[in-house]
C-alpha positions in Angstrom: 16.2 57.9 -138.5 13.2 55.9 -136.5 14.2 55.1 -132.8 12.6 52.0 -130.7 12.7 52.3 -127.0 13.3 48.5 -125.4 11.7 48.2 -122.4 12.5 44.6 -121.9 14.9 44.8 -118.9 14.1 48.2 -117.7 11.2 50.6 -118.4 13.5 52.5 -120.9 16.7 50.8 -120.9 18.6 52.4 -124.2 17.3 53.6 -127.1 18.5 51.4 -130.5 18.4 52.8 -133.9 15.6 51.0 -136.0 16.4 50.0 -139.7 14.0 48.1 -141.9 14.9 44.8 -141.8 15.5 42.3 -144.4 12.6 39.4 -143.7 14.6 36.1 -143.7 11.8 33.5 -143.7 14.1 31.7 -146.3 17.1 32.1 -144.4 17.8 28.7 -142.2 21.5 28.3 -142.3 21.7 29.9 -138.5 22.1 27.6 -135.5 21.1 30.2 -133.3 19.1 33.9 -133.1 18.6 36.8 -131.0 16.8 39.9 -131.5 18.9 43.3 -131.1 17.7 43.4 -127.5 17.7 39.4 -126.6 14.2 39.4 -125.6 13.6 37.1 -128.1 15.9 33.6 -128.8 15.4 30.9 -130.7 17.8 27.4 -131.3 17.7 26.2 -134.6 17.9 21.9 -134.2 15.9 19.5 -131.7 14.6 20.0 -128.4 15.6 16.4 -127.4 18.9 16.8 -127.9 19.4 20.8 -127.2 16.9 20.6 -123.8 20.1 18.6 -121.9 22.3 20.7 -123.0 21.9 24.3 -121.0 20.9 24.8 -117.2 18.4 27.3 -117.3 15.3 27.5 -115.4 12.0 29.2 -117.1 8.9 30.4 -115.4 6.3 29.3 -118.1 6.4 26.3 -120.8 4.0 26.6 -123.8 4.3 23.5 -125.8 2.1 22.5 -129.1 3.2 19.3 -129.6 3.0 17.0 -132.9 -0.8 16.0 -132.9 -0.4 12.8 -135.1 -3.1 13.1 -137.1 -1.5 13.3 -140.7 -3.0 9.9 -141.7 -4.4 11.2 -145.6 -7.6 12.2 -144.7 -9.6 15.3 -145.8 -10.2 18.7 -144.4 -10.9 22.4 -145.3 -8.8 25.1 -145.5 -9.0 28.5 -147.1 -11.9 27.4 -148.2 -10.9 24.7 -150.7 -10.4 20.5 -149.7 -6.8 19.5 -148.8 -5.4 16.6 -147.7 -4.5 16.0 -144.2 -0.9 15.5 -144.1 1.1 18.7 -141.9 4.4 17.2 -142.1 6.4 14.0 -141.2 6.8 15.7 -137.9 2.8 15.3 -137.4 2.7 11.3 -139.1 0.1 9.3 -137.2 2.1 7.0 -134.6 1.3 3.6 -132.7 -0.5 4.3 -129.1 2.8 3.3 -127.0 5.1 5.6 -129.4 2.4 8.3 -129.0 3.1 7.7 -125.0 6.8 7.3 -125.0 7.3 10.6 -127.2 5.0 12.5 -124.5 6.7 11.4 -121.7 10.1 12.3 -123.0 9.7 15.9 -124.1 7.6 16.2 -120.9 10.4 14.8 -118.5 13.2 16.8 -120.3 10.8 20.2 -120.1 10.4 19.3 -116.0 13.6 20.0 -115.4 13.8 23.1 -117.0 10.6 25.1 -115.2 10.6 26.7 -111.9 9.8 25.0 -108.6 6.2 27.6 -109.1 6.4 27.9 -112.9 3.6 26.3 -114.9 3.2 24.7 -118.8 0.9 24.4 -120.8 0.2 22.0 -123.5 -2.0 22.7 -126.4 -3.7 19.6 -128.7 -6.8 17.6 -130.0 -8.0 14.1 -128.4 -5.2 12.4 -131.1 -2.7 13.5 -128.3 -4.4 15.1 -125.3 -5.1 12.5 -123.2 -1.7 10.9 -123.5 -0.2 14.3 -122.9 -2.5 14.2 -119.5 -1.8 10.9 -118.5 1.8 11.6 -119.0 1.4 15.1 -116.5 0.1 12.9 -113.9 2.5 10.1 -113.7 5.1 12.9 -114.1 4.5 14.4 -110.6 3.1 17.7 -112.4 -1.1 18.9 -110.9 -3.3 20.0 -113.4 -5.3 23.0 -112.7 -7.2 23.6 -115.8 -8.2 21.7 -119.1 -9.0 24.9 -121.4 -11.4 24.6 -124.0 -10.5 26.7 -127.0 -13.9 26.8 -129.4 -13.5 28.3 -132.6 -15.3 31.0 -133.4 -14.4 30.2 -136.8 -14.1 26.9 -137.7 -13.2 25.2 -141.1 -16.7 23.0 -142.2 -16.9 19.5 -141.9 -16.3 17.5 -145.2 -17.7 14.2 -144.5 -20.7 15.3 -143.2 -20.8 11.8 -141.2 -19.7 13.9 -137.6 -20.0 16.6 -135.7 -17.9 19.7 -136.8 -14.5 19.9 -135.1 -14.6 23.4 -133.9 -12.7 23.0 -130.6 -9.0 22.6 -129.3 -7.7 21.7 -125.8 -5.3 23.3 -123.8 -4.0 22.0 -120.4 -2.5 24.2 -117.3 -0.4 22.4 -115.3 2.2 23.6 -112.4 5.1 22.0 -111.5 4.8 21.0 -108.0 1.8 20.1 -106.7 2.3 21.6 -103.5 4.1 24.7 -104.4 2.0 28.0 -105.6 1.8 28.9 -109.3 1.1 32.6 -110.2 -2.4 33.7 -111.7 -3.6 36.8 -112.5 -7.3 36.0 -111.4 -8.0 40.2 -111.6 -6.5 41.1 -115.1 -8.7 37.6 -116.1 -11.6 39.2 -114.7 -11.3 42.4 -116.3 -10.6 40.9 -119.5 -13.7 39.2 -119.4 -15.9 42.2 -118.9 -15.4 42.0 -114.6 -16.7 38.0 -114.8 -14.6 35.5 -113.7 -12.7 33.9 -116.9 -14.3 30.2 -117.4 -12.0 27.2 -118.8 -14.1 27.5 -122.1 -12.5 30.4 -124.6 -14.4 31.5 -127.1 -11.7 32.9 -129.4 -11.4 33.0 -133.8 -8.5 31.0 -135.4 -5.2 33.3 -137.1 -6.7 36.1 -138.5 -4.7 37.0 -142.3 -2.8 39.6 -140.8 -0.7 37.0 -138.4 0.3 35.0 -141.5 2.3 37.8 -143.4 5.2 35.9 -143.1 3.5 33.0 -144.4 2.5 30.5 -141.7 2.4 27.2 -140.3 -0.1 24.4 -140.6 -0.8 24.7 -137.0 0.3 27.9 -136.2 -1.9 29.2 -132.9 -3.5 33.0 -133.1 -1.8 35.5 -131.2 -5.1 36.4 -129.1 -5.0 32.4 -127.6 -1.0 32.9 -126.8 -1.7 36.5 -125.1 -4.5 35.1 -122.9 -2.0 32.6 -121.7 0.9 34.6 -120.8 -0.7 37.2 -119.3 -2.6 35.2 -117.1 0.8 32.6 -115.6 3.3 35.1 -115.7 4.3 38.5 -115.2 6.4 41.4 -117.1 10.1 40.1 -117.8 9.1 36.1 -117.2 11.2 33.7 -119.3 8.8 31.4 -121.5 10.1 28.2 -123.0 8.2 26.5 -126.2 10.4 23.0 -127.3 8.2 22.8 -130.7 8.2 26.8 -131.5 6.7 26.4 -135.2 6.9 30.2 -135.9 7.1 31.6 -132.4 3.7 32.8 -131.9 4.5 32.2 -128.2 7.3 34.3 -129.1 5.7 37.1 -130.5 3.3 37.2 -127.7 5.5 37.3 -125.1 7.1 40.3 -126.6 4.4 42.3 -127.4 3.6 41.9 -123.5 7.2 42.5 -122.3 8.3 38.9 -121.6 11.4 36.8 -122.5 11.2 33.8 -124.9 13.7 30.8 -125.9 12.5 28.9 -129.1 13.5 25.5 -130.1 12.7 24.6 -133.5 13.7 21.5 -135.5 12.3 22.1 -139.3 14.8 24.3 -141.1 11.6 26.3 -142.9 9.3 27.5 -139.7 12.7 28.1 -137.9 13.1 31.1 -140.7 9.8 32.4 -140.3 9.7 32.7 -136.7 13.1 34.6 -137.4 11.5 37.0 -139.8 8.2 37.4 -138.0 10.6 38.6 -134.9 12.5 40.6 -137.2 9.0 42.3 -138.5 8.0 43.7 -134.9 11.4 45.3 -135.1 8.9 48.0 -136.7 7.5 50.3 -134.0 4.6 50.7 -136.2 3.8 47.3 -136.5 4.5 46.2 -132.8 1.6 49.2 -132.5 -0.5 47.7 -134.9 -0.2 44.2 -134.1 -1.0 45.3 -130.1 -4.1 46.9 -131.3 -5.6 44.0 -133.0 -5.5 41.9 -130.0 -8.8 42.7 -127.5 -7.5 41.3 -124.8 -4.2 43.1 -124.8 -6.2 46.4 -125.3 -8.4 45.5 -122.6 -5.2 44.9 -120.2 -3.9 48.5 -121.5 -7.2 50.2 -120.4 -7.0 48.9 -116.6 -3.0 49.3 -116.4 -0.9 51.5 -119.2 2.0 50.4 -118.5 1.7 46.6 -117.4 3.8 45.1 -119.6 6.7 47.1 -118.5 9.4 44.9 -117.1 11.9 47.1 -114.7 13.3 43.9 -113.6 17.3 44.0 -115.0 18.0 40.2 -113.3 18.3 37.2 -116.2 18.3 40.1 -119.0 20.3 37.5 -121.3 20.2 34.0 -121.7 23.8 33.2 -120.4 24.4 29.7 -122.7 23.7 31.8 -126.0 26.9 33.9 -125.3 
């Protein structure tokens, strides 16, 4: 029989057999998951009306909120012309709705981050700016505006514009006037001992992150591990309200962190359950650790920094 250690809790808390497991991407009838070692939870239903109902406080919040820019158009992908439509989750909305729906998700996620903790909000100009204006009026400072530019981008169709080849991602802390963490050395090393910019040059999902099939916006490991590592450290509880299929999930445990999931649409909440249940594999936790640089790169200055010895919080007492 295989053996896993978990280290999630304590650098070698117990050792659990490891079986195979059955991936249950088609497999939504469960209200709520953990993994075999909790580091990993995820609500099945919507984050406005499950936010309100625990008391929990999280160090980190990565949200990618709807982008409302399903309106029929056309765009690339896999190298063939689809229509844009992602969803009725993602329908294009009036300006004021677009501003109402930002500052409600926003408000409820306030009250569950640290007095120091920090979120961060991913999007395109259909929603950014709201989603900023919204911050602001909220009482939250933003420190960064992250460019992510595709290394990769699909081509441009119309050939009437520009090629869209970048996403935005905000960094924002709490209180303006209380401390947020940043790992301003590990971002230094990572970037080859230069001080890390707020433009990221990083590819889109590589094929290997979709082998549980994938969402229509689903966000590449390497963006989600850059992230984490640099606002939190080992053992930090990370909060995503729109999880999709948990890439902020995954990340976090493949860099010994603690993750709560809330996710609405009955198919993506099955993925992200069998894309936890994959890493269950010691192999493939390996591999998928491997294939991210900047996770290698934090390796090579520190073997063992995403070992969490903290044994405070190890479960999530509302999913008892």
């Amino acid at each position: 029989m295989k053996y896993q250690t978990t280290i999630i809790g304590n650098a070698a808390r117990k050792v659990i057999p490891w079986r195979e497991p059955t991936l249950s991407w088609n497999d939504t009838s469960f209200a709520k998951y953990s993994s075999p070692n909790h580091d990993f939870n995820l609500l099945h239903g919507d984050t406005f009306e499950l936010l309100p109902q625990f008391n929990f406080k999280f160090d980190m919040i990565f949200a990618d909120p709807p982008y409302f820019l399903s309106s029929g158009g056309i765009s690339v992908q896999n190298g063939k012309v689809v229509c844009v439509d992602k969803g009725d989750w993602d329908k294009s909305m009036s300006q004021e709705e677009i501003d109402a729906f930002n500052m409600k998700w926003l408000t409820l996620c306030r009250e569950k981050l640290k007095d120091n903790g920090t979120i961060w909000i991913s999007g395109t100009y259909h929603n950014i700016f709201s989603v900023a204006n919204c911050l602001t009026k909220l009482g939250y400072k933003i420190l960064n505006v992250i460019t992510w530019a595709k290394t990769n981008p699909p081509p441009n169709v119309s050939c009437r514009y520009f090629t869209y080849s970048t996403e935005f991602v905000i960094w924002a802390r709490k209180k303006a006037k209380v401390a947020h963490y940043y790992n301003y050395e590990l971002m230094k090393h990572i970037n080859d001992n230069r001080q890390m910019t707020d433009v990221w040059r990083l590819p889109a999902i590589a094929p290997w992150e979709k082998s549980c099939t994938k969402h229509p916006t689903q966000k590449p490991l390497g963006l989600l591990s850059r992230i984490i590592m640099a606002s939190t450290e080992p053992g930090a509880w990370i909060l995503d309200p729109f999880a999709g299929s948990s890439t902020t999930g995954i990340a976090a445990n493949l860099l010994g962190r603690r993750y709560l999931g809330i996710e609405r649409e009955d198919v993506f909440a099955g993925i992200s359950r069998a894309r936890r249940e994959e890493i269950e594999n010691p192999k493939t936790f390996a591999t998928f650790k491997r294939k991210i640089p900047d996770i290698v790169k934090a390796e090579s200055l520190q073997p063992d920094c995403f070992i969490c010895h903290d044994e405070t919080e190890d479960r999530l007492p509302f999913l008892d």
